[in-house]
TORDO-85126 format. One record per residue (C-alpha): residue in three letters; x, y, z. Coordinates in steps of 0.05 Angstrom, whole numbers, plus 5000, padded with zeros to 4 digits. Each point is the difference from the previous one (the first is absolute). Layout:
BEGIN
ALAXYZ/...
//
This chain:
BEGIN
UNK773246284185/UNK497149585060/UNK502749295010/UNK496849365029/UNK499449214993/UNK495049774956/UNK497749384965/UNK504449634947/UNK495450004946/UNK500050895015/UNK507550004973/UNK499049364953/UNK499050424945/UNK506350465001/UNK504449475019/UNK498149554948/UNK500950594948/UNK505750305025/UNK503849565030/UNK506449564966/UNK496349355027/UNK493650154976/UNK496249595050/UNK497949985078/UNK504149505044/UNK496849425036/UNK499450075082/UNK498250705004/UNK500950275074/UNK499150714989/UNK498750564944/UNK501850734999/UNK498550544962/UNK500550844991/UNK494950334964/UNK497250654982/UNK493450205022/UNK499650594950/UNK501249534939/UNK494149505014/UNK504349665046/UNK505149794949/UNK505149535034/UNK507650294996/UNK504249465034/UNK497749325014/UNK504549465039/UNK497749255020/UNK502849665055/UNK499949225010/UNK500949425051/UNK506249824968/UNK503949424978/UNK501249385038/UNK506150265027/UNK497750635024/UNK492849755028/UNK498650325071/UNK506550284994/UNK499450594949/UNK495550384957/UNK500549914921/UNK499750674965/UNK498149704932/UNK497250574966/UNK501450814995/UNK498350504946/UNK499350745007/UNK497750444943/UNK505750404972/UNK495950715016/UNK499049875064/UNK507450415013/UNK506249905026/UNK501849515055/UNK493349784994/UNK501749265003/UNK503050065073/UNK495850445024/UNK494649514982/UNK504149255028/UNK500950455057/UNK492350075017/UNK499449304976/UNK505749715045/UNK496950385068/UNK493549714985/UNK502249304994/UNK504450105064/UNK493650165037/UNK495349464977/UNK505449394995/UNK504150095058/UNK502749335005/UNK503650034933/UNK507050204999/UNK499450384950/UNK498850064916/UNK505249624948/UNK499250244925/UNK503949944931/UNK503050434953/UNK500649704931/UNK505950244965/UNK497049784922/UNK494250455022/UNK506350495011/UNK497350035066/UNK506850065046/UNK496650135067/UNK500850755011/UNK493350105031/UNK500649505037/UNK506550295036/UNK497550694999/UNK493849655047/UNK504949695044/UNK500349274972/UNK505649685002/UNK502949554946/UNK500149275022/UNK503949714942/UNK497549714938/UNK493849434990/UNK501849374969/UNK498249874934/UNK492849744992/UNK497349494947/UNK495150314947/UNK493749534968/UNK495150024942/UNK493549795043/UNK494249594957/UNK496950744988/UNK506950164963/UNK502150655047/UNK506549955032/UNK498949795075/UNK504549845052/UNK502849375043/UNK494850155053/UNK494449994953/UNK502549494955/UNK497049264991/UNK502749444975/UNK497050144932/UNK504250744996/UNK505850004955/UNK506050315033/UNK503150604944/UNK505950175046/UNK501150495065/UNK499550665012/UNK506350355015/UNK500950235080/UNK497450585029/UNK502750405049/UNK496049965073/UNK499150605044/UNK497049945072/UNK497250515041/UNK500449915077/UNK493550195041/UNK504950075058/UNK504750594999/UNK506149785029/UNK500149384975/UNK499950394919/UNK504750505020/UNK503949325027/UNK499649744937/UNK500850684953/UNK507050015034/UNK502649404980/UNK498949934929/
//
């Protein structure tokens, strides 16, 4: 398997297949991916990383996207955020580090995340859901004063991973 960054649109494809979302995020920063050069190059894990939300901007790295084919083995998933997380250390350096969610009605509870050395943050607030003019669900960020709100989606638990050492093995202690 080698691993490198490449271009959104190379993992576009798996991501919008395979993934629960079914869709790229807006404010791409950065796309990984594995693949196998004795299959035609056929991608095995992709993850997209993003500037963020508001909150985080400048401050940390959102990991919006991460799906690894269920072949690729065991403990494939961290072995892959792990190549992933170096590589962003290395090219944004004044980030603190990467935030992410786990989404519990995806029965997502954040195990990888913990087995990568994340640590949980606490849970997101709720966050409006709309019917945009197009008539697919959007959310508050992308919604105009034409959407039609349908409710909230339940909170998601939020992991962060800390480019600096101490300062996660600081924070792995007291939670």
């Amino acid at each position: 398997m080698k691993f490198t960054e490449c271009s959104w649109s190379s993992v576009a494809y798996v991501l919008k297949c395979f993934h629960y979302l079914r869709r790229m995020p807006a404010g791409i920063l950065a796309c990984y991916c594995m693949y196998d050069p004795n299959q035609l190059n056929k991608v095995v894990a992709a993850a997209v990383f993003c500037n963020g939300r508001i909150q985080y901007e400048n401050i940390f790295i959102e990991f919006s996207r991460l799906w690894v084919c269920d072949d690729f083995g065991k403990n494939s998933e961290t072995y892959f955020m792990a190549k992933c997380l170096r590589q962003l250390q290395k090219k944004y350096p004044n980030y603190r580090g990467v935030v992410t969610w786990a989404d519990p009605k995806q029965n997502h509870n954040g195990t990888v995340y913990i087995a990568s050395n994340f640590v949980f943050d606490g849970m997101s607030r709720k966050v409006p859901k709309y019917v945009g003019t197009d008539g697919r669900q959007i959310y508050q960020r992308t919604a105009t004063k034409d959407s039609i709100k349908i409710g909230a989606d339940e909170p998601k638990k939020r992991f962060v991973y800390y480019f600096d050492k101490k300062q996660r093995e600081q924070k792995r202690q007291t939670t």
